[in-house]
N, C-alpha and C positions, 0 to 999 in steps of 0.2 A: 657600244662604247667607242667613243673616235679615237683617235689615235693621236698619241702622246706627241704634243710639240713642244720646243722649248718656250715657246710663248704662253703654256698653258700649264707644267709644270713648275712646281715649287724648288727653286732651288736651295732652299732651307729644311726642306724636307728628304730625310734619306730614301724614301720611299721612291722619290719625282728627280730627286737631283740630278740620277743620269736615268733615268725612264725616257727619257725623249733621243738621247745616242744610243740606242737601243732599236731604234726602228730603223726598218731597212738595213740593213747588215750587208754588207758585202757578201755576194757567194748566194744567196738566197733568191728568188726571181716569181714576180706575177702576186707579193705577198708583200704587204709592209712588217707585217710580226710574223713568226713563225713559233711564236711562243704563247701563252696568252698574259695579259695585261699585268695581273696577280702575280703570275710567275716573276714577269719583268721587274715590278716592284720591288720583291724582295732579294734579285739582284741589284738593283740599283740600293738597296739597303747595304748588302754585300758589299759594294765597292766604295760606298760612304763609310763602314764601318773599318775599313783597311784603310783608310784613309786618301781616297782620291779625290780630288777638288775639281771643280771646273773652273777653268779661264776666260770667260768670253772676247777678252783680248786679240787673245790667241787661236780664236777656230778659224778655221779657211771655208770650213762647208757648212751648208745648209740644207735641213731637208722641206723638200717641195712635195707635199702628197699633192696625190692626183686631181686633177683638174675637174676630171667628170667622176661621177659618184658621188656616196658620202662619203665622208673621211672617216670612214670606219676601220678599226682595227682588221676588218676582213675581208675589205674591200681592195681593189688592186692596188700595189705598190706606187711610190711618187718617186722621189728621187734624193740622192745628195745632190748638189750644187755649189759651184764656188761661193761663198760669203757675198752678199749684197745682189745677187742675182734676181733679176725683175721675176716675183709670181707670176702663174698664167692666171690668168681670170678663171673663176671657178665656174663650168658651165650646171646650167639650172634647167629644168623640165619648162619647157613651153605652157606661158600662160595660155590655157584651154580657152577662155573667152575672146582672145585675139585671134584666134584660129576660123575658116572658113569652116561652111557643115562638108564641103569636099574633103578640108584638112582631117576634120574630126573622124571622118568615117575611117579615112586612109588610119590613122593612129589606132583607131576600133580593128580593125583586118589586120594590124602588125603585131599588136596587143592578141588577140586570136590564134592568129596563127606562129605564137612564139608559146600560144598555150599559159599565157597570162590573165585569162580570163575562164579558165575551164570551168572552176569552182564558182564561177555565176553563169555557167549556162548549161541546159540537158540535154545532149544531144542523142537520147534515146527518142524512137518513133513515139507517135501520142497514139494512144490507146482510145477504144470507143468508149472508157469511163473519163478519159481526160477530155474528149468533146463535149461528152454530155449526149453521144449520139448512138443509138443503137445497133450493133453492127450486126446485119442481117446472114453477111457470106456465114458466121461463127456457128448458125443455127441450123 
């Protein structure tokens, strides 16, 4: 689920109207939601149905999610910012064909040894049924 922005939120909707002031909260840290999404909404129902409005006149901040990652509700927190404040560029995974076979391997051994590839490789010894070879010491 990404994370609610006012650009992406309905603000005719009591659901979305303030689902997006909602993220990043002061006081909270390393977490854009600390709630999940569902919940949010039906606060932001909550505060529609008591009657609060948004002004966009009148906001001073903006929030900036993170730059690297996805902009996933679970992923590390971004920011408020003063109103009109330049985004960073959203950094992206390295096109893999523009890469050297040096680059490749290096990213293969970082990938490895972060344990991001366990689950495709067997790192138990091979047996004389996995050669196909008969193993003499056994007998």
């Amino acid at each position: 689920m990404a994370i609610p922005l006012h650009d992406n939120c309905d603000p005719n909707k009591p659901e979305e109207a303030f689902l997006w002031a909602l993220v990043g909260l002061p006081g909270q840290q390393r977490a854009p939601l600390m709630v999940h999404p569902d919940v949010l909404r039906k606060w932001s129902k909550h505060l529609w149905e008591l009657g609060f409005r948004h002004y966009p006149e009148l906001r001073t901040k903006e929030y900036h999610p993170p730059a690297r990652g996805v902009g996933q509700w679970l992923a590390g927190a971004g920011q408020w910012l003063p109103e009109g404040t330049p985004k960073a560029a959203h950094s992206t995974a390295p096109n893999m064909a523009e890469l050297t076979a040096h680059e490749r391997a290096r990213i293969i051994e970082q990938l490895h040894a972060n344990g991001d590839l366990a689950h495709l490789t067997d790192l138990r010894k091979p047996t004389a049924a996995d050669t196909g070879r008969i193993d003499t010491e056994a007998s």
